[in-house]
Wavefront OBJ file of the C-alpha trace (Angstrom):
o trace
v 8.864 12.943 -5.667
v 11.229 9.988 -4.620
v 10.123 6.157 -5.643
v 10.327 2.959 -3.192
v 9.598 -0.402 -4.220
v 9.694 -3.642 -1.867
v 9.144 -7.432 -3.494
v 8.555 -11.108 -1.506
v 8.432 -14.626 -3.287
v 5.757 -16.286 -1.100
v 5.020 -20.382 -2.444
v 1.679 -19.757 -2.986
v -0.415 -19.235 -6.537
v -1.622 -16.047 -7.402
v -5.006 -16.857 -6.604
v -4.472 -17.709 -3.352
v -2.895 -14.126 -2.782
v -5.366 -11.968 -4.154
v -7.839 -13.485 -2.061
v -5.836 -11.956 1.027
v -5.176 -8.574 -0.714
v -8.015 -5.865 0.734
v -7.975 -2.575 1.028
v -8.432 -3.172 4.901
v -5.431 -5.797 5.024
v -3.064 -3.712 3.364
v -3.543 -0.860 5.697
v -3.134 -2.650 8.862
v -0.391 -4.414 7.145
v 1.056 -1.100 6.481
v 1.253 -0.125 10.378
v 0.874 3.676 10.343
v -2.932 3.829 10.174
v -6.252 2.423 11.502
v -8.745 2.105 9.119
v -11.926 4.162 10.587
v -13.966 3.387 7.443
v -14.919 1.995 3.820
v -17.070 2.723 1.514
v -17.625 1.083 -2.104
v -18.308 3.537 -4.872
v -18.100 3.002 -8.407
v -14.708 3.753 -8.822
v -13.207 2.009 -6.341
v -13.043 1.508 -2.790
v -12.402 4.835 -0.722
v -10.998 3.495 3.179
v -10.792 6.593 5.630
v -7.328 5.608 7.186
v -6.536 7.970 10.556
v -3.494 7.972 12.191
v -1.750 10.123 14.430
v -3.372 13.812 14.571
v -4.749 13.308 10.784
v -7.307 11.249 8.291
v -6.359 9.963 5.025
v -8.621 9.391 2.505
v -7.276 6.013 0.290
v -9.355 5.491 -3.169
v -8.034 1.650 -4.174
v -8.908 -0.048 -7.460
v -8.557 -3.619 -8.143
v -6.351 -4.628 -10.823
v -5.729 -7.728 -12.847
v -2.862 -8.240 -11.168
v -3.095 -6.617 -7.651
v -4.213 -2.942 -6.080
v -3.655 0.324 -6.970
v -4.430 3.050 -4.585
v -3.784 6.717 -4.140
v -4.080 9.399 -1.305
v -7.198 11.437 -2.248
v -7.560 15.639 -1.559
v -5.778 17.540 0.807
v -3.688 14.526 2.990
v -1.929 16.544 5.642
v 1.828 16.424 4.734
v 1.361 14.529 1.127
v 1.591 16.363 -1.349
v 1.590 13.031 -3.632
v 0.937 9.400 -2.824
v 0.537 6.820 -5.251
v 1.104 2.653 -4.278
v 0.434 -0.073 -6.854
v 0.453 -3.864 -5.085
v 1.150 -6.173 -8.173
v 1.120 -10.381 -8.016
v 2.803 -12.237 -10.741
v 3.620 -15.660 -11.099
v 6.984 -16.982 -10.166
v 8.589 -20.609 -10.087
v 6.044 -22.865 -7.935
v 4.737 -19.270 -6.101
v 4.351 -15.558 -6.691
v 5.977 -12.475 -5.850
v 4.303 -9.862 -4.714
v 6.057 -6.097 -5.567
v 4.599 -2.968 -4.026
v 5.728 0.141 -5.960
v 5.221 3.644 -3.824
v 5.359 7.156 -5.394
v 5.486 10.081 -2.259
v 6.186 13.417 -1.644
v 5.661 15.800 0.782
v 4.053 19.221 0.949
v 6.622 20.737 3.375
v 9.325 23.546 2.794
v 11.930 21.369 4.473
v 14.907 20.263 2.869
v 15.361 16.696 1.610
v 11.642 16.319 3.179
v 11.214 13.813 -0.111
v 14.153 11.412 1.373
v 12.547 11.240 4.181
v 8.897 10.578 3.019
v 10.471 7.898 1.090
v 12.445 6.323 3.863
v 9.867 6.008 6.093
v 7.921 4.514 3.121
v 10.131 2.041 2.112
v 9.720 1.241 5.791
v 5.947 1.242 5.891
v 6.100 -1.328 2.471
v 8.622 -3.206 4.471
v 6.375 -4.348 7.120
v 3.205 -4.583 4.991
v 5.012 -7.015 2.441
v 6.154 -9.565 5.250
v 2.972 -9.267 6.638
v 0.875 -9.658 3.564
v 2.854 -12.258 3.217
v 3.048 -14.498 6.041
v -1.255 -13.846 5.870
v -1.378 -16.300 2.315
v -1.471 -19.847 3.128
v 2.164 -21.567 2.124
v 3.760 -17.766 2.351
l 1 2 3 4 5 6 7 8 9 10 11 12 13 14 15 16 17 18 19 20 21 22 23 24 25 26 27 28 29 30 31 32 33 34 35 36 37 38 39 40 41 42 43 44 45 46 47 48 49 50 51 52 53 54 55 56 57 58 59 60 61 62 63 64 65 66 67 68 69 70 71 72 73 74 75 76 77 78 79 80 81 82 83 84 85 86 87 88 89 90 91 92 93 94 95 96 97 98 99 100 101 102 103 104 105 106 107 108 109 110 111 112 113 114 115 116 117 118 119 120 121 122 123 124 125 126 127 128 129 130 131 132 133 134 135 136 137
């Protein structure tokens, strides 16, 4: 299981970025996956994410201080992932941080490294995007 973590400083308030964080938002933001649907249940948010030649279920939870969401049942390759979106206040702004735990379910070697790579990509894009979406970011 390998670990990624991206952060921005955008000059907003946290407010003003939560109320651009959905589950929706930070799939597209993400750029792998569409989002096909969403349903509200009591624990969460589940968003049915498809992307090339599979469908991802996504259960998200809203936090105090951001998202939390994790890949739920049998996820084609995954054999684990976990990302938590946090906000915290910062001189005059925020910074948003999202954290990524992945692996993969394939006998291939360093298959982890490259789960993580292209994750660390994936938070890459979502982060300046998520970012340049909050008013001042």
């Amino acid at each position: 299981m390998r670990k990624v973590e991206r952060s921005r400083f955008v000059m907003a308030r946290p407010p003003a970025v939560h109320r651009t964080l959905s589950p929706e938002a930070v799939v597209a933001a993400e750029g792998t996956f569409t989002v096909t649907a969403v349903e509200e249940t009591d624990d969460g948010t589940l968003v049915t994410a498809a992307g090339p030649g599979m469908s991802v279920p996504l259960r998200f939870e809203t936090r105090d201080d951001g998202l939390r969401y994790t890949a739920e049942g049998e996820v084609g390759p995954f054999d684990h992932l976990e990302t938590r979106i946090t906000v915290t206040p910062e001189e005059n702004g925020s910074r948003i941080t999202m954290r990524s735990t992945v692996s993969l379910n394939l006998p291939l070697p360093f298959a982890d490294r490259i789960a993580a790579w292209k994750r660390g990509n994936e938070l890459e894009r979502a982060i300046e995007e998520l970012a340049a979406d909050v008013p001042g970011g």
